[in-house]
C-alpha positions as CSV (number, residue, x, y, z in Angstrom):
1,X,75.4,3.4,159.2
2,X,71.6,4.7,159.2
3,X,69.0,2.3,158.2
4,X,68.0,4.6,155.6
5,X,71.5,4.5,153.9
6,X,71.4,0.6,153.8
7,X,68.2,0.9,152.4
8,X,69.3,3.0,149.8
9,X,72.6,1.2,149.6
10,X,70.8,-1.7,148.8
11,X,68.1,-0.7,146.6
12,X,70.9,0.7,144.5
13,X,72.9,-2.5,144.3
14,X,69.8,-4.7,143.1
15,X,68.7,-2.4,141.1
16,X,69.5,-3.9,137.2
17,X,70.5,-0.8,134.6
18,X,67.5,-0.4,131.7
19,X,68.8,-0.1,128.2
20,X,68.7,2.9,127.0
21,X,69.0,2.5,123.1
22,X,68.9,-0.4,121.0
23,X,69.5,-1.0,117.3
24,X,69.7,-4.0,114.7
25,X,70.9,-3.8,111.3
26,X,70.8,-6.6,109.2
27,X,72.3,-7.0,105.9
28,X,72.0,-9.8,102.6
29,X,74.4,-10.2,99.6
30,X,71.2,-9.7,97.7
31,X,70.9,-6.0,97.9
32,X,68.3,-5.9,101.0
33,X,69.0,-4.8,104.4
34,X,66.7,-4.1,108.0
35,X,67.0,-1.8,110.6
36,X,65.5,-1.4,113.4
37,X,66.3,1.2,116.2
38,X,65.1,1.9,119.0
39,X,66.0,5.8,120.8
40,X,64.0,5.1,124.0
41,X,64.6,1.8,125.7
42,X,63.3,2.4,129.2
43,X,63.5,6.1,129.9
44,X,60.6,8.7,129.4
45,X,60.3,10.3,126.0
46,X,59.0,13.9,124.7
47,X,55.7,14.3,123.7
48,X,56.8,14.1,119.7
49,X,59.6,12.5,120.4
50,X,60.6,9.4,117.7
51,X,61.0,6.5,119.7
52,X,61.3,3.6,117.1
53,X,62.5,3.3,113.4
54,X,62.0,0.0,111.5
55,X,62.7,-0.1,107.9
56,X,63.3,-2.8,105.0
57,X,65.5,-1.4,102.1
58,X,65.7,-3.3,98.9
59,X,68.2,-2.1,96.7
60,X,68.2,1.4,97.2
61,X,64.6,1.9,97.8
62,X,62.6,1.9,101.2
63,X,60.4,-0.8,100.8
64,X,58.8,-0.2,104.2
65,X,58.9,1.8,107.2
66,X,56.8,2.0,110.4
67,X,57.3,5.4,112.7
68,X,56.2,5.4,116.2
69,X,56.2,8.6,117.7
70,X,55.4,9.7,121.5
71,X,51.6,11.0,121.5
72,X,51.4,14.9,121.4
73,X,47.9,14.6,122.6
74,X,47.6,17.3,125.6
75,X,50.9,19.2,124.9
76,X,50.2,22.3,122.9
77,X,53.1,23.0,122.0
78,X,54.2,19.8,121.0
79,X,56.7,19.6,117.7
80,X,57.1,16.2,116.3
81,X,60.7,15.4,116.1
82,X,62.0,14.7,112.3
83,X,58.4,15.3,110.9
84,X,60.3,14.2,107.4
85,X,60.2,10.1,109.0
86,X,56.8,8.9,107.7
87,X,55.2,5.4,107.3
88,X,55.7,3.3,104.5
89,X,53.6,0.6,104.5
90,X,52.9,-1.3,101.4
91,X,49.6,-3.1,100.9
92,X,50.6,-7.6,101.6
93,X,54.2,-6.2,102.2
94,X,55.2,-9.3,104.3
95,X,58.9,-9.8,106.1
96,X,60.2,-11.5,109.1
97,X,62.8,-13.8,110.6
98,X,62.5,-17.3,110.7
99,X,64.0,-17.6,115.0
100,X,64.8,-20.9,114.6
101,X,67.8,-20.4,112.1
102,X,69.8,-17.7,114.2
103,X,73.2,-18.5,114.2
104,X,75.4,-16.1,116.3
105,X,79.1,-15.7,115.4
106,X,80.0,-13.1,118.2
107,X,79.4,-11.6,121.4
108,X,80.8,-8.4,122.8
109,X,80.9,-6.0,125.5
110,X,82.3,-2.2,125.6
111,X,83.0,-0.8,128.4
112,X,80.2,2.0,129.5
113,X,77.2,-0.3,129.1
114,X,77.0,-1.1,125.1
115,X,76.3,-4.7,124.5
116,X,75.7,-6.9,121.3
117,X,76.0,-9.3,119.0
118,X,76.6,-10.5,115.7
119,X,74.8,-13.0,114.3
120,X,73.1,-14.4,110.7
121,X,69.6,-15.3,110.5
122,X,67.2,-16.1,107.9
123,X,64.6,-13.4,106.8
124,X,61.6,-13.9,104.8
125,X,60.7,-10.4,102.5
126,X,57.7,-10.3,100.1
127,X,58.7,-13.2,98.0
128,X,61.5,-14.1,98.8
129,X,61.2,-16.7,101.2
130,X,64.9,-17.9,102.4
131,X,67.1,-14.4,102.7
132,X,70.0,-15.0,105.1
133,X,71.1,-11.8,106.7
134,X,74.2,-10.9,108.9
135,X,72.8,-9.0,111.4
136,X,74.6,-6.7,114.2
137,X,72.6,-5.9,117.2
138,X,73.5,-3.9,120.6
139,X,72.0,-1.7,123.2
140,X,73.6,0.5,125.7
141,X,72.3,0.5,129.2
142,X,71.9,3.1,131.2
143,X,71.8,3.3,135.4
């Protein structure tokens, strides 16, 4: 075998996969859910291109929402993909999770890269300080 070969051979086999697409949805019995997806992971977007979504939904209302598009700054021709996703973002809206009381219930694997988990977690929203959420939460990788 040629020394380039087992080079490339090798770098191959060390090389890890990047994840490709990610998303987390989170539910409460109290009418509130999160999302938050992610379309890129590590390969190269579009100019326009949206690359995260993260929303909180109370009832059937979006409470909040932050967009993040790919810069079309130096493409011309650049179309922003779903121009209809805009930010939402309340004036001392406040939400999070509290890390500390993640409980995870399951673990899985499917076979062509998609990985995740199940779990409930506590989320603080606005006013409501103690929300516990089940949350399900995978990303596909990608070679």
């Amino acid at each position: 075998m040629k020394i380039s070969q087992l080079i490339l051979l090798m770098m191959s086999l060390m090389a890890s996969p990047a994840w490709a697409l990610s998303q987390l949805h989170c539910t409460s019995n109290q009418g509130i859910s999160y999302q938050n997806i992610n379309r890129v992971g590590g390969a190269h977007p579009f100019p326009g291109m949206v690359t995260n979504v993260e929303e909180v939904i109370m009832g059937n209302v979006t409470s909040y929402r932050l967009v993040t598009r790919e810069s079309c700054a130096g493409w011309p021709d650049c179309e922003i993909q779903s121009p209809e996703l805009t930010d939402i973002l309340p004036e001392g809206f406040d939400f999070g999770f509290y890390p500390d009381t993640k409980v995870v219930l399951s673990r899985y694997g499917i076979p062509g890269g998609r990985v995740g988990e199940v779990y409930a977690i506590q989320f603080r929203v606005g006013h409501l300080p103690n929300v516990w959420m089940l949350c399900d939460f995978w990303k596909v990788f990608a070679p």
